[in-house]
N, CA, C and O atoms as a DFTB+ gen file, in Angstrom:
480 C
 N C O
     1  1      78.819     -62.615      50.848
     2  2      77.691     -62.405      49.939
     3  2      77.055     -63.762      49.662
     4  3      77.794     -64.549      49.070
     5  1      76.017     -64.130      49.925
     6  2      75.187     -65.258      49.786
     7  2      75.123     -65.530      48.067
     8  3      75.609     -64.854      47.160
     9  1      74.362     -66.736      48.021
    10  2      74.164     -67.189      46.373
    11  2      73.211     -66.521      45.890
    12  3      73.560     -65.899      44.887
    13  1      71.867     -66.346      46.253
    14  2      71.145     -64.868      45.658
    15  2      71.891     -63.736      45.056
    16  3      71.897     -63.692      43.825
    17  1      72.622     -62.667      45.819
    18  2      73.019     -61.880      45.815
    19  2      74.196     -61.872      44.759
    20  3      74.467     -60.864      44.107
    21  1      74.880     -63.078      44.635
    22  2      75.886     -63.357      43.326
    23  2      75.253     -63.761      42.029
    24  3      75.760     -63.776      40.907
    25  1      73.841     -64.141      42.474
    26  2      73.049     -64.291      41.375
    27  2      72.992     -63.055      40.561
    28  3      73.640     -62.717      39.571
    29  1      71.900     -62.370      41.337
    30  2      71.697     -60.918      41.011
    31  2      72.597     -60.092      40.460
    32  3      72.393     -59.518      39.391
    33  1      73.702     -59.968      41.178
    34  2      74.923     -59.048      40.462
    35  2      75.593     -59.582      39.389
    36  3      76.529     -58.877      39.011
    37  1      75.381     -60.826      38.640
    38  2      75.710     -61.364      37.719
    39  2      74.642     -60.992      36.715
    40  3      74.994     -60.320      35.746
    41  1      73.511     -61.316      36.824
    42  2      72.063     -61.096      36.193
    43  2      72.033     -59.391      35.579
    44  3      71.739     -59.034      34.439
    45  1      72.440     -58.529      36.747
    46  2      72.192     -57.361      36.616
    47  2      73.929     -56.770      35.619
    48  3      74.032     -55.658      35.102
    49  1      74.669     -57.478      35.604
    50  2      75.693     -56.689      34.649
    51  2      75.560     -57.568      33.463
    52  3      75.980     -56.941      32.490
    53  1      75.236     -58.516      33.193
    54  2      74.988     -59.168      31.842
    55  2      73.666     -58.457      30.992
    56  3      73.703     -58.319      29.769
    57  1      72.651     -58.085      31.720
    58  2      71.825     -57.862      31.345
    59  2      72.068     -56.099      30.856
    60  3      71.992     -55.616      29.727
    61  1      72.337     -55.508      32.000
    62  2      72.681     -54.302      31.403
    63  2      73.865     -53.992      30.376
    64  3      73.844     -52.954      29.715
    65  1      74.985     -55.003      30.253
    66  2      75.583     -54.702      29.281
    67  2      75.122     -55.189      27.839
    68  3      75.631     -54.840      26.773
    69  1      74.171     -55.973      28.000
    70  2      73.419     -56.466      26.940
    71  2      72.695     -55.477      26.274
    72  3      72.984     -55.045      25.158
    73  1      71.648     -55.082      27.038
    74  2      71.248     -53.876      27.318
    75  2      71.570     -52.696      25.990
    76  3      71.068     -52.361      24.917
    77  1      72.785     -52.334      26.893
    78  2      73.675     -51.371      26.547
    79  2      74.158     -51.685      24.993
    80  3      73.695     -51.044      24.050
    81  1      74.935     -52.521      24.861
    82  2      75.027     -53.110      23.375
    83  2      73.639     -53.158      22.367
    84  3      73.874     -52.556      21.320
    85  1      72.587     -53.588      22.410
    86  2      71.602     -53.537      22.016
    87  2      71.236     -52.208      21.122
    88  3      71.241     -51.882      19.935
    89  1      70.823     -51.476      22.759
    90  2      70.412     -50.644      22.695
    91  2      71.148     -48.990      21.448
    92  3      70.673     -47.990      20.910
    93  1      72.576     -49.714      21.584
    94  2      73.477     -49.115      20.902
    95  2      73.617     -49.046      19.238
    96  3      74.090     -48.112      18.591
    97  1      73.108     -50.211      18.767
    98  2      73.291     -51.167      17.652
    99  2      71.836     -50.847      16.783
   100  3      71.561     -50.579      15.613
   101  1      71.215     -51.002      17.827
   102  2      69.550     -51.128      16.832
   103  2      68.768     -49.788      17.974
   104  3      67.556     -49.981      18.066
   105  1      69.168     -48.779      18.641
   106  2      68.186     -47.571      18.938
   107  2      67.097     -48.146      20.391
   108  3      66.713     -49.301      20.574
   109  1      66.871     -47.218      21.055
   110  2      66.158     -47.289      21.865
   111  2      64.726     -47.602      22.099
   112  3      64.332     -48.004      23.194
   113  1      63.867     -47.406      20.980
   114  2      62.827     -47.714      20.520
   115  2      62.570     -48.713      20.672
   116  3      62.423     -49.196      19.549
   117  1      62.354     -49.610      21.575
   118  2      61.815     -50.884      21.928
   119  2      60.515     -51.198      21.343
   120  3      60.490     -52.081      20.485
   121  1      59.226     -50.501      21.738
   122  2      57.962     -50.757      22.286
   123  2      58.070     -51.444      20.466
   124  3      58.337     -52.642      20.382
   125  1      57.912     -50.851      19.469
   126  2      57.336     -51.147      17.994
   127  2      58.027     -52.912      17.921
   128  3      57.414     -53.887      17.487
   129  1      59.323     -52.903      18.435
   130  2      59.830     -54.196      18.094
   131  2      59.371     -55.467      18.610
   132  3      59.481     -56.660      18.327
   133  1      58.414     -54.216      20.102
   134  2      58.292     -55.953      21.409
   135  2      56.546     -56.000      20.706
   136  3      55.941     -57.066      20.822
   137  1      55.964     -55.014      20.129
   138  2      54.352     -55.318      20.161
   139  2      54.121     -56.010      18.536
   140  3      53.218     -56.779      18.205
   141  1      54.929     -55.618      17.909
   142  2      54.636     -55.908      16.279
   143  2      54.883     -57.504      16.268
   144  3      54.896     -57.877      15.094
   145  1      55.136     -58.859      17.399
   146  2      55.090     -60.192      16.908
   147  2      53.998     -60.502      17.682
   148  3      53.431     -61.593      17.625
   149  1      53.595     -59.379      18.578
   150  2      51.993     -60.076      19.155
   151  2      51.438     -59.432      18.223
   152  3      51.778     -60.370      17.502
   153  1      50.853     -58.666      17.447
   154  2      50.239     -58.163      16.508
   155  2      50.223     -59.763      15.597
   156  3      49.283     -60.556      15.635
   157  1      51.389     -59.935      14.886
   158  2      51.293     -60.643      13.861
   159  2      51.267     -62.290      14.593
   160  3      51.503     -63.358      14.029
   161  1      50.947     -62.075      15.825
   162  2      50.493     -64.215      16.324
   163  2      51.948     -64.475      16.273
   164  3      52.108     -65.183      15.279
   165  1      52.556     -64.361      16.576
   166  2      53.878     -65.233      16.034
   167  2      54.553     -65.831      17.492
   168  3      54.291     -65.265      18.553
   169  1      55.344     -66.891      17.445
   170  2      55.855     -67.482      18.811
   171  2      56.656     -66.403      19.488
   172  3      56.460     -66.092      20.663
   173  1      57.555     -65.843      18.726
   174  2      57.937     -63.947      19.315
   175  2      57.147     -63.661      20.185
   176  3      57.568     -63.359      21.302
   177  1      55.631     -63.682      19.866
   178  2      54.805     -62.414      20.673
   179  2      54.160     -63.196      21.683
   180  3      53.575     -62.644      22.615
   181  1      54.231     -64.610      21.553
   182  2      53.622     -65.625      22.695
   183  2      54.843     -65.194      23.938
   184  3      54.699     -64.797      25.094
   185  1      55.971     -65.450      23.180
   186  2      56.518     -64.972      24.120
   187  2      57.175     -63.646      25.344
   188  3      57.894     -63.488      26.330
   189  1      56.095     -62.793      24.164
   190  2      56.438     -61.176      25.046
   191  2      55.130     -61.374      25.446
   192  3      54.981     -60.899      26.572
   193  1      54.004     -61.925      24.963
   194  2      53.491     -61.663      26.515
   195  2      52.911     -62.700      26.979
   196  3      51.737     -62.867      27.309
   197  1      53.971     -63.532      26.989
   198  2      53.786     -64.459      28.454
   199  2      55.009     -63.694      29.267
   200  3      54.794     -63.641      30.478
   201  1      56.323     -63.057      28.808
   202  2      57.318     -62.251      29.496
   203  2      56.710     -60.960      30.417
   204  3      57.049     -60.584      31.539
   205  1      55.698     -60.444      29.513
   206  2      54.858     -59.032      29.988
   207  2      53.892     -59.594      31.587
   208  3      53.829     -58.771      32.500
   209  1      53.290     -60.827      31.755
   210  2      52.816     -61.619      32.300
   211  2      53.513     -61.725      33.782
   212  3      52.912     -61.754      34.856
   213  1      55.056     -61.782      33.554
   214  2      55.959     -61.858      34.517
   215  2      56.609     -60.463      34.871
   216  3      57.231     -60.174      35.893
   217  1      56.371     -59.813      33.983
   218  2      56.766     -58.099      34.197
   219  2      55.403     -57.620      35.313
   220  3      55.463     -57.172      36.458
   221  1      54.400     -57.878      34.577
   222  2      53.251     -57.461      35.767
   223  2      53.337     -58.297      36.782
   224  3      53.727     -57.554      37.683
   225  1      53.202     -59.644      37.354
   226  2      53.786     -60.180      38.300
   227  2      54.962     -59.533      39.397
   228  3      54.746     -59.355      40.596
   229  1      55.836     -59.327      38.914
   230  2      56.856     -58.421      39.348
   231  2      56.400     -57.167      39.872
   232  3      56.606     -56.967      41.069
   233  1      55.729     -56.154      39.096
   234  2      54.951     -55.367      39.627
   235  2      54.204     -55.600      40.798
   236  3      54.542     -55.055      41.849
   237  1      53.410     -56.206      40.750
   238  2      52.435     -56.159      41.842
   239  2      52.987     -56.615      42.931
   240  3      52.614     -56.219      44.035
   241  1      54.134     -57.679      42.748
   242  2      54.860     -57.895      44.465
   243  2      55.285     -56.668      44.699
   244  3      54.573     -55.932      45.382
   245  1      56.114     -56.354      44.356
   246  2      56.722     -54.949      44.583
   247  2      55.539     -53.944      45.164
   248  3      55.466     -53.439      46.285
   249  1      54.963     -53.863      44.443
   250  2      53.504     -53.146      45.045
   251  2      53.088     -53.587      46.510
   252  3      53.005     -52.774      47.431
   253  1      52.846     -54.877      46.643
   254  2      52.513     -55.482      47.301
   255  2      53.041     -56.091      48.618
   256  3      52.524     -56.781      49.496
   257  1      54.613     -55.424      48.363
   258  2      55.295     -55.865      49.614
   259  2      55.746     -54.244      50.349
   260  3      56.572     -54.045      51.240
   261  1      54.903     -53.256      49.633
   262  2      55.530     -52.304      50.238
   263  2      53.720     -51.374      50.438
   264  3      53.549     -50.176      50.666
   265  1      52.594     -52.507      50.240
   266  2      51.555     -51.996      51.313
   267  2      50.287     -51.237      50.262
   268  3      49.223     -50.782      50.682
   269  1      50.847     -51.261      48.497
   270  2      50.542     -50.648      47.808
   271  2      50.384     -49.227      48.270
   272  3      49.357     -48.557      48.162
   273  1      51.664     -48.803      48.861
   274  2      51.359     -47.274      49.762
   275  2      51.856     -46.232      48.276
   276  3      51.950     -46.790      47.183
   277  1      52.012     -45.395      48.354
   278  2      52.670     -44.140      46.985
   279  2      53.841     -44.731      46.340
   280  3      54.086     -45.087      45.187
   281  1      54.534     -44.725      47.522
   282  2      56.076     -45.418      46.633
   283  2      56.119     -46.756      46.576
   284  3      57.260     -47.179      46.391
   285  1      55.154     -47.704      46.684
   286  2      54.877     -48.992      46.375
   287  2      54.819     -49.117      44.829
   288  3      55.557     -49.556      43.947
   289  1      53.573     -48.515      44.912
   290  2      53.404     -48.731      43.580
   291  2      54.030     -47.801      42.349
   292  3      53.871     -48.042      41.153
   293  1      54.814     -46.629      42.933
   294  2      55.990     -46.081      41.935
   295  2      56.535     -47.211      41.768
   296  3      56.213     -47.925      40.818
   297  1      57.604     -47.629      42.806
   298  2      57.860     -49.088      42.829
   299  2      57.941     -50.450      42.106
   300  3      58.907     -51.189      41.917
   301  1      56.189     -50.605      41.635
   302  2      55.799     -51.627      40.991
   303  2      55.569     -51.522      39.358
   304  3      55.485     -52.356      38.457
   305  1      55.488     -49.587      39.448
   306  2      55.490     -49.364      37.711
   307  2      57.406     -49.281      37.782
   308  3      57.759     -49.264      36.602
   309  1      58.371     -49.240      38.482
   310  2      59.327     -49.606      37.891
   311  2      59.950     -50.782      37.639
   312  3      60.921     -50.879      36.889
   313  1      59.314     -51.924      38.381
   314  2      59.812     -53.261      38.141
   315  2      58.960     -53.428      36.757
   316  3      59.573     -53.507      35.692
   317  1      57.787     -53.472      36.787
   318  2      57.263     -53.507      35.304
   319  2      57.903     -53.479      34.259
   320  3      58.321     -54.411      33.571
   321  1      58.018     -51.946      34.077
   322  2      59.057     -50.851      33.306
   323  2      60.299     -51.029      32.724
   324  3      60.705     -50.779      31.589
   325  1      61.226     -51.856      34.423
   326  2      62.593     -51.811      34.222
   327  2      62.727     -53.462      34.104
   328  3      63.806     -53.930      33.739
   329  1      61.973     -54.053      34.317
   330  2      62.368     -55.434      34.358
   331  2      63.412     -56.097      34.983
   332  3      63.498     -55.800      36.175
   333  1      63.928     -56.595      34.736
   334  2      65.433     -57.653      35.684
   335  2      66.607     -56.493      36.221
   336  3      66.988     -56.291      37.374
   337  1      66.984     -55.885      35.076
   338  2      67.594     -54.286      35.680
   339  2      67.110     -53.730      36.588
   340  3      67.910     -53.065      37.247
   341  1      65.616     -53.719      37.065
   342  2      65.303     -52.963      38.385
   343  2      65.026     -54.207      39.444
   344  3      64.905     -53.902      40.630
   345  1      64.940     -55.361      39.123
   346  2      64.405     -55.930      40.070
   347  2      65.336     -56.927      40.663
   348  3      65.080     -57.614      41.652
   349  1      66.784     -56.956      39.758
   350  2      67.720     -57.070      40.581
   351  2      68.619     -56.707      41.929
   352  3      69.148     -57.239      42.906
   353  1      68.320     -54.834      40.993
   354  2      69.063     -54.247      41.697
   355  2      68.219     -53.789      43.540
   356  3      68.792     -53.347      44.536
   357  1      66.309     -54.234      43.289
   358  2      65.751     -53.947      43.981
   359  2      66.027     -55.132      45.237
   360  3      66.414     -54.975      46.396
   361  1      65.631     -56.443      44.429
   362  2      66.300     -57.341      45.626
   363  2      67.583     -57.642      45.709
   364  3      67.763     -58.806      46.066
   365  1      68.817     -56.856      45.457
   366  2      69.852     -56.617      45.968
   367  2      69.702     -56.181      47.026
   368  3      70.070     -56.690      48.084
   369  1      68.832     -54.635      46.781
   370  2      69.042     -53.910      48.050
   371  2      67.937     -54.477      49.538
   372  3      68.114     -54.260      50.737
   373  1      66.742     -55.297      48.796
   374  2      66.361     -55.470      50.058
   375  2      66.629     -56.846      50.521
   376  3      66.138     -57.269      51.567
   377  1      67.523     -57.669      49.637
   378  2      68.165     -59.117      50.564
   379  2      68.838     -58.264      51.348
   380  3      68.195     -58.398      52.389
   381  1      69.811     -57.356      51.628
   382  2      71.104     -57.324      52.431
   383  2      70.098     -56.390      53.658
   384  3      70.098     -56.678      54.855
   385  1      69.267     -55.224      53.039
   386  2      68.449     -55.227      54.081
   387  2      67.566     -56.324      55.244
   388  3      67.181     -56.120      56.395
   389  1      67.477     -57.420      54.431
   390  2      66.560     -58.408      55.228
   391  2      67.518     -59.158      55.945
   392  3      67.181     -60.050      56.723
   393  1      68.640     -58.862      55.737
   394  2      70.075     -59.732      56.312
   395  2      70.161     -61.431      56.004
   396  3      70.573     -62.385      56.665
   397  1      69.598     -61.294      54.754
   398  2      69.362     -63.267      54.070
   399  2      68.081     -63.679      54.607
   400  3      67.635     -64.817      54.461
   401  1      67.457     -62.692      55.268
   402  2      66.053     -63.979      55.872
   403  2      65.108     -63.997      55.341
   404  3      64.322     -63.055      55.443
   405  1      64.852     -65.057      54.599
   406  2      63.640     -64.757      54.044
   407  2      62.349     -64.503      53.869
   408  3      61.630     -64.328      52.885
   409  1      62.148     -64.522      55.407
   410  2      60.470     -64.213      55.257
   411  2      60.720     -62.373      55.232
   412  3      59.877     -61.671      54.674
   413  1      61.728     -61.865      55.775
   414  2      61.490     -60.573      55.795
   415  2      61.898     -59.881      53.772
   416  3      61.673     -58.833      53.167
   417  1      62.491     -61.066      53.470
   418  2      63.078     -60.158      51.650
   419  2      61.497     -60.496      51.180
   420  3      60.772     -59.540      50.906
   421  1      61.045     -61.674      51.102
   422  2      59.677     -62.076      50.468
   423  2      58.109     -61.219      50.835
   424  3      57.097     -61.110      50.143
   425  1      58.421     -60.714      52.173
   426  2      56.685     -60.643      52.605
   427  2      57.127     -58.911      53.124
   428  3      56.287     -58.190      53.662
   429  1      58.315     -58.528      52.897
   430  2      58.758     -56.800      53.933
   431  2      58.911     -57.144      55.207
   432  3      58.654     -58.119      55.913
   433  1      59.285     -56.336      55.296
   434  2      59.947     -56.159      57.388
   435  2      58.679     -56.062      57.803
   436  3      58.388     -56.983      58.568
   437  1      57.498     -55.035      57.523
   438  2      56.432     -55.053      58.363
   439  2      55.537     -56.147      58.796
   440  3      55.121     -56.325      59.941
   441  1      55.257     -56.955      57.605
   442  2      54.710     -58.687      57.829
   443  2      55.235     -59.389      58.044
   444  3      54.622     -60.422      58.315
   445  1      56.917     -59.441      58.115
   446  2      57.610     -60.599      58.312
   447  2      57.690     -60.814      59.801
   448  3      57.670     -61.929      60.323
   449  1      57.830     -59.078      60.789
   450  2      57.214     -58.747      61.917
   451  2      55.924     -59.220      62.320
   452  3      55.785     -60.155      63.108
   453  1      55.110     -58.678      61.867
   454  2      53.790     -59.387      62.099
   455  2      53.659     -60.605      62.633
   456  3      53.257     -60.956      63.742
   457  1      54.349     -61.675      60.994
   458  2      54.018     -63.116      61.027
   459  2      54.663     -63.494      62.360
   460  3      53.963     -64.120      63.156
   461  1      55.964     -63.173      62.705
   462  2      57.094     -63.595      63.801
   463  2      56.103     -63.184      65.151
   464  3      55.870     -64.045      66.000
   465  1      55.587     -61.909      65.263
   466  2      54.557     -61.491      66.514
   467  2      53.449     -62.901      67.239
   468  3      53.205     -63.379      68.347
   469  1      53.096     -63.087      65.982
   470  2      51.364     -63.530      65.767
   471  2      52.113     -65.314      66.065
   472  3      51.444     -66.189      66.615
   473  1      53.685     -65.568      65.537
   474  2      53.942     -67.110      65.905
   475  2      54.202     -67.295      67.457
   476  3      54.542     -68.357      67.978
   477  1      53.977     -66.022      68.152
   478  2      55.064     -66.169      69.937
   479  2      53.695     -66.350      70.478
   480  3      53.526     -66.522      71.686
């Protein structure tokens, strides 16, 4: 297992057990807690959405590496959505698909093809 991939599976059980605890303690109801410090200006809300900033970011690769086709952009509303929990577990699954290489985890198999075509 490469250093990415130990990244990720570290990222993705801290976070979900965090998560999980959280979520346990103070209720599921997120949205009122993450919008009410951008409402009130506060460094809180600078920082949810400069975070939201990187949630859409996330989105749109995801979108974007899969052609913005139907399940692209299902795709890209779940990295949004799910944040580090989905987008761990997403480039989990497509590092080991790309077999560590990175032009194919970064750009998809179909352009990473391409680019490799278009270099011979």
């Amino acid at each position: 297992m490469n250093k990415l991939n130990i990244y990720l599976t570290v990222s993705l059980a801290a976070i979900a057990a965090y998560t999980i605890a959280v979520g346990s303690q103070h209720g599921w109801n997120l949205l009122p807690e993450f919008f009410a410090p951008i409402a009130d200006l506060t460094w809180q809300g600078q920082f949810n959405v400069d975070f939201t900033s990187f949630l859409a970011l996330s989105g749109l690769w995801v979108a974007w590496r899969h052609a913005f086709s139907a399940g692209g952009l299902a795709l890209g509303l779940m990295a949004f959505f799910g944040g580090m929990l989905f987008l761990a577990t997403y480039l989990l699954w497509a590092n080991i698909k790309a077999h560590g290489q990175s032009d194919a985890l970064l750009l998809g198999e179909k352009r990473a093809q391409r680019l490799m075509n278009a270099k011979r």
